[in-house]
C-alpha positions in Angstrom: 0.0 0.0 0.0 1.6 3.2 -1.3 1.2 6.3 1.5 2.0 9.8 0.9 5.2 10.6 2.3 7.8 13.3 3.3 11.2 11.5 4.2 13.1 8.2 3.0 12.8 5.8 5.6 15.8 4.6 7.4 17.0 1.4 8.0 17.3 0.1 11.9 17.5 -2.9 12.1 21.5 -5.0 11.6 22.3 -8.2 12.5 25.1 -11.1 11.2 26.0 -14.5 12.0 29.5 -15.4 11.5 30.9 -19.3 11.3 34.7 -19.4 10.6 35.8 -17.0 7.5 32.1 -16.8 6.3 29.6 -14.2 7.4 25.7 -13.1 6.7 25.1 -9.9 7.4 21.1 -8.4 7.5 20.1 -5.0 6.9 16.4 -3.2 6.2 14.1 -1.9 6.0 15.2 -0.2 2.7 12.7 1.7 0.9 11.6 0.4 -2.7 14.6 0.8 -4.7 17.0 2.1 -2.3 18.5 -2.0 -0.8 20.4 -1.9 -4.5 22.1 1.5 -4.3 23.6 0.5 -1.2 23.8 -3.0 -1.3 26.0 -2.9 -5.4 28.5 -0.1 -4.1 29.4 -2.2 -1.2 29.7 -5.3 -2.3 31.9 -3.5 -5.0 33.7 -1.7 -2.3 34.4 -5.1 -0.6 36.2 -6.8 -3.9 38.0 -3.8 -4.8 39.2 -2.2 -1.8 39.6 -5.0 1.1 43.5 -4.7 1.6 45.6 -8.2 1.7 48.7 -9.8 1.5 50.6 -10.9 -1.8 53.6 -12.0 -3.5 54.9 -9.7 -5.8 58.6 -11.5 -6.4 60.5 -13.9 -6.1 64.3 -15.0 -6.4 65.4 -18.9 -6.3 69.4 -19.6 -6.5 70.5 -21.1 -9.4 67.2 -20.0 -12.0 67.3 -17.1 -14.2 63.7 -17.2 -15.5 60.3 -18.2 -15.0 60.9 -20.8 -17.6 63.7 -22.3 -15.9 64.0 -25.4 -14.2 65.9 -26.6 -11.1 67.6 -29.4 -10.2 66.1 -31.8 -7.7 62.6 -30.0 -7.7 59.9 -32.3 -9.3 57.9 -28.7 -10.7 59.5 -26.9 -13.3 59.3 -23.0 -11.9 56.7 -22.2 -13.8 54.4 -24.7 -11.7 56.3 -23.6 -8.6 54.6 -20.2 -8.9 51.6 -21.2 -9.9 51.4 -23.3 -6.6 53.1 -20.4 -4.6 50.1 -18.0 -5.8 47.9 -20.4 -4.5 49.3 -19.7 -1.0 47.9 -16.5 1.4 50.3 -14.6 3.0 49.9 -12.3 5.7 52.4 -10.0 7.2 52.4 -10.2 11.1 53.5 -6.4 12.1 50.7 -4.6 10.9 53.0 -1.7 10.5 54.4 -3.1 8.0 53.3 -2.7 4.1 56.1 -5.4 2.9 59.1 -7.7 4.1 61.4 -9.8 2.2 61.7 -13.2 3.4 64.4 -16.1 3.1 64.1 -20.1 3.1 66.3 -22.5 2.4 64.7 -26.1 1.7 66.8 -29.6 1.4 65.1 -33.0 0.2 63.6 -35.0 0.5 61.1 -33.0 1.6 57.2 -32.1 0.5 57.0 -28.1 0.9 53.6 -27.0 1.9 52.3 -23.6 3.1 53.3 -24.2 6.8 56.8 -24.4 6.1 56.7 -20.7 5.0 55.8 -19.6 8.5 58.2 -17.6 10.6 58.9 -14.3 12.7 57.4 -12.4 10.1 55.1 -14.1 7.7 51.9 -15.8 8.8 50.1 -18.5 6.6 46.5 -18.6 6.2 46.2 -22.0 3.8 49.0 -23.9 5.4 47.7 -27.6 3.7 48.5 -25.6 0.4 51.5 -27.9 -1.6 54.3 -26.1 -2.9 56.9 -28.3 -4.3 58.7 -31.7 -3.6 62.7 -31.7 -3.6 63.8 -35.1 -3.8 67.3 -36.4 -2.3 69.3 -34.1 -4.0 67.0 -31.6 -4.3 67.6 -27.5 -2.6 66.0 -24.6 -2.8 66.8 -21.0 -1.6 64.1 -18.9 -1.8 63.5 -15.4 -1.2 60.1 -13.8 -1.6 58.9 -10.3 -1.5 55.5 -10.1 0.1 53.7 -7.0 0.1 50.2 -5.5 1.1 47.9 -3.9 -1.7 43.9 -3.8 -2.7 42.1 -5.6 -5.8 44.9 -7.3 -8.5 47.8 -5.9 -10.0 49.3 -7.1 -12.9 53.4 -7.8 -13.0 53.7 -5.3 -15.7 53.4 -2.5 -13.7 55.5 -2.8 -11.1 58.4 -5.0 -12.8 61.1 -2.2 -13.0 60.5 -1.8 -9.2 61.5 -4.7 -8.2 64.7 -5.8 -6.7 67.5 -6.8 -9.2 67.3 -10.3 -9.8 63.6 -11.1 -8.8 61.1 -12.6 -10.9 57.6 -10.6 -10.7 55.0 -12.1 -10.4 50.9 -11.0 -11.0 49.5 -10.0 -7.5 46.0 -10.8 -6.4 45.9 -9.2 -3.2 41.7 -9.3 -2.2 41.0 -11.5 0.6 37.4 -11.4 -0.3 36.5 -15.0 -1.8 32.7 -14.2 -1.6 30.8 -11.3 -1.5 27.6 -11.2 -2.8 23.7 -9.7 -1.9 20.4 -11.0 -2.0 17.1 -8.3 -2.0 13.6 -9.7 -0.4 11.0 -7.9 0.1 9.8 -7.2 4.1 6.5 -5.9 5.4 6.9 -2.7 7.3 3.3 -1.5 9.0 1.1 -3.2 6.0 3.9 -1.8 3.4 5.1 -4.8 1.4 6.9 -2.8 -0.5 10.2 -2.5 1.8 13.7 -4.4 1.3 16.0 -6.0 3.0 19.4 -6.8 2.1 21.7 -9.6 2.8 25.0 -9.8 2.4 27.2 -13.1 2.0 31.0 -12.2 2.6 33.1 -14.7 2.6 37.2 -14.7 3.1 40.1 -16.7 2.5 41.4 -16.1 6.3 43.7 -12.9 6.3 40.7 -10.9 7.3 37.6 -11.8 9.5 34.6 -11.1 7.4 32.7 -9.0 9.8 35.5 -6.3 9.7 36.0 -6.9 5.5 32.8 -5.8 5.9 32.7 -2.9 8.2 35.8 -1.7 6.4 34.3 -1.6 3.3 30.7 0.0 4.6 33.5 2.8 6.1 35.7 3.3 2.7 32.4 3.6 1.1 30.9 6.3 3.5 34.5 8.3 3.4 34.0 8.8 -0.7 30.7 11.2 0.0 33.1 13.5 2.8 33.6 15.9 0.3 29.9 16.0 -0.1 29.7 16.5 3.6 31.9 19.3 4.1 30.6 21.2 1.0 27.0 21.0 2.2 27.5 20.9 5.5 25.4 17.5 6.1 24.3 15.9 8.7 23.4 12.2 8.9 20.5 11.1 10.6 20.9 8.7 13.5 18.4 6.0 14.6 17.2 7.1 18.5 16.7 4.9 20.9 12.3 4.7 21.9 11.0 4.0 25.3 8.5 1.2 25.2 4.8 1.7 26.4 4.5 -0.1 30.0 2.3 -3.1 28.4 5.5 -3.9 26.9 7.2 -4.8 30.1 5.2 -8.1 30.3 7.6 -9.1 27.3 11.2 -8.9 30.0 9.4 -11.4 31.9 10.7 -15.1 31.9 8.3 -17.6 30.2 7.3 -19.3 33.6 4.7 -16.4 33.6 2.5 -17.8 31.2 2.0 -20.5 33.0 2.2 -23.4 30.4 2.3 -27.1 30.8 5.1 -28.7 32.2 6.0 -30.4 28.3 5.6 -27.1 26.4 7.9 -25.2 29.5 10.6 -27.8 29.0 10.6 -28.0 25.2 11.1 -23.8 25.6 13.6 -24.2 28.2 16.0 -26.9 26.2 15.6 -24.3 23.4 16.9 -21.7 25.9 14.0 -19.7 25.9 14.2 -17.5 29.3 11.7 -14.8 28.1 8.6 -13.6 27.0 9.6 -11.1 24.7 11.7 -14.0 22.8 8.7 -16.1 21.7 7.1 -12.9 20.8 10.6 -11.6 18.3 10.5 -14.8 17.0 7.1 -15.1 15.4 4.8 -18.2 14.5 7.4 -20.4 11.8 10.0 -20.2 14.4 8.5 -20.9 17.4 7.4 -23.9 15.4 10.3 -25.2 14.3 11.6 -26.0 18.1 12.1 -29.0 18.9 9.9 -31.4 20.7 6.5 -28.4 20.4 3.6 -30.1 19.0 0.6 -29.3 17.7 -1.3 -28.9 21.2 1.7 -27.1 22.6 2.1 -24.2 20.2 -1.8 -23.9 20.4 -0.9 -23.2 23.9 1.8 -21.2 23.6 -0.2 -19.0 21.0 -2.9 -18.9 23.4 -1.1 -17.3 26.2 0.6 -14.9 24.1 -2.6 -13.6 22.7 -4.0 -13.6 26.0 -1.0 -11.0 27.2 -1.7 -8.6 24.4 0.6 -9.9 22.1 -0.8 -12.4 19.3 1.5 -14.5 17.5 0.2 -12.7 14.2 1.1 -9.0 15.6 3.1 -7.0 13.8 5.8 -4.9 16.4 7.1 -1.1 14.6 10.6 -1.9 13.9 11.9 0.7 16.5 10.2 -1.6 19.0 11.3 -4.6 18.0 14.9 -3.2 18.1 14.9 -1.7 21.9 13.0 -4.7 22.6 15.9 -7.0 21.3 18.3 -4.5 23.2 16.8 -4.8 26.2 16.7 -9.1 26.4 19.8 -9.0 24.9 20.9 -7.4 28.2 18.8 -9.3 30.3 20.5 -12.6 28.9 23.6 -11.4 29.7 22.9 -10.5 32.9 21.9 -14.5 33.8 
């Protein structure tokens, strides 16, 4: 349903779930139109501007080209840096934008990532094989690592390098994944509203949550000069105070007084509070475990008894201070 109106909605409500290098990140409502032109310039921002770790050279004793083979080495150096690309670097003193590092390798041996650990270098794919020397087999390697965005061919920084080092293409992203997803949300009868989700994923030299919060930050920092031209000022989200039937929602579940097998099915599912059955509407309440179809009639009951039926829908602003507010609660336990 289309209203009249006199100001672009803003979004309030965030939340991600992070497992390991991979993140999902949640954010609406957007108005109609708007979840794309912010959702395209960040996921853009992310690819392109998410600093990392690369190779950008690399001397081996003994080989005078890329082409070049080496004695003892089953790969032929070609396939040597092909399978040293595949390895992620990442410099350990973050004051540092490069370092030039030194091995020296005898065979037999199997070289994998882990072996190019040290004092000043830290390996983020460690299972990643190198090479394999065999008995009479040696390699002195020195690499120049260094820290850049997005991918940067050899040919523009070959003359730079150190005498004697071959160059080599530097993809320097740590972003494996980032991609967005647009659904459609309904905001007080409005259909009409988006919300965004983000997949980031990374390949370890970066956690994903701060990819991302660096990226939403470069992006933000490119409309400054906008700012300071125009003098603008960016509208915050305030915190609301909830009406007093909403305290009934901070009180733990043992209020509603439910049967001792619905109680226990809530408990196991660490359900403490009121205001949690509430936030998580009808389809989640019934995917808990062990609820069956006479105990989620009860538990919908009670809730529409208090006020609050399973079928409400809660203004956003609520539903945020409301979240707030168990979050602290929880914590408090």
């Amino acid at each position: 349903m289309n209203k009249i109106k006199t100001e672009v909605s803003i979004p309030t409500e965030f939340s991600y779930n992070k497992e390991g290098n991979k993140a999902s990140i949640e954010v609406y409502p957007f108005e109609a139109g708007f979840g794309v032109s912010v959702a395209h310039p960040i996921r853009r921002t992310l690819i392109a501007a998410t600093t990392g770790f690369a190779p950008v050279g690399l001397k081996i004793e003994g080989v005078k080209h890329e082409f070049d083979s080496l004695k003892g080495m089953l790969e032929d150096v070609a396939s040597f840096i092909i399978n040293l690309k595949n390895i992620r670097f990442k410099i350990k003193n973050s004051s540092k934008d490069e370092v030039v590092v030194e091995y020296f390798f005898t065979g037999p041996k199997e070289i994998k990532g882990a072996d190019l650990i040290n004092e000043e270098i830290d390996v983020v794919t460690p299972d990643e094989y190198i090479a394999t020397l065999n008995e009479e087999g040696e390699l002195k390697l020195t690499l120049l690592i260094k820290k850049g965005m997005g991918f940067v061919a050899v040919e523009n920084f070959r003359d730079t390098l150190p005498e004697g080092f071959i160059g080599l293409d530097a993809y320097f992203s740590p972003i494996k994944k980032a991609v967005y997803n647009i659904e459609n949300v309904l905001v007080e009868d409005d259909p009409n509203y988006e919300k965004v989700i983000f997949e980031v994923e990374t390949d370890g030299q970066i956690d994903p949550i701060d990819a991302f919060k660096n990226a939403v930050n470069n992006y933000l920092n490119q409309f400054g000069v906008f700012s300071k031209e125009f003098k603008l000022e960016t509208k915050k989200v305030e915190n609301v105070e909830l009406p007093d039937e909403y305290n009934i929602l901070f009180k733990p579940i043992e209020e509603l007084n439910l049967r001792s097998r619905s109680f226990n099915a809530l408990d196991r599912a660490g359900i403490k509070f009121i205001g949690e059955l509430v936030l998580m509407g009808k389809e989640k309440i019934s995917n808990i475990k062990n609820l069956g179809t006479k105990s989620l009639e009860e538990i919908f009951e009670k809730l529409e008894e208090i006020g609050f039926s399973i079928n409400k829908t809660l203004p956003l602003d609520f539903k945020k201070a409301i979240e707030e507010k168990l979050a602290k609660l929880k914590g408090e336990e």
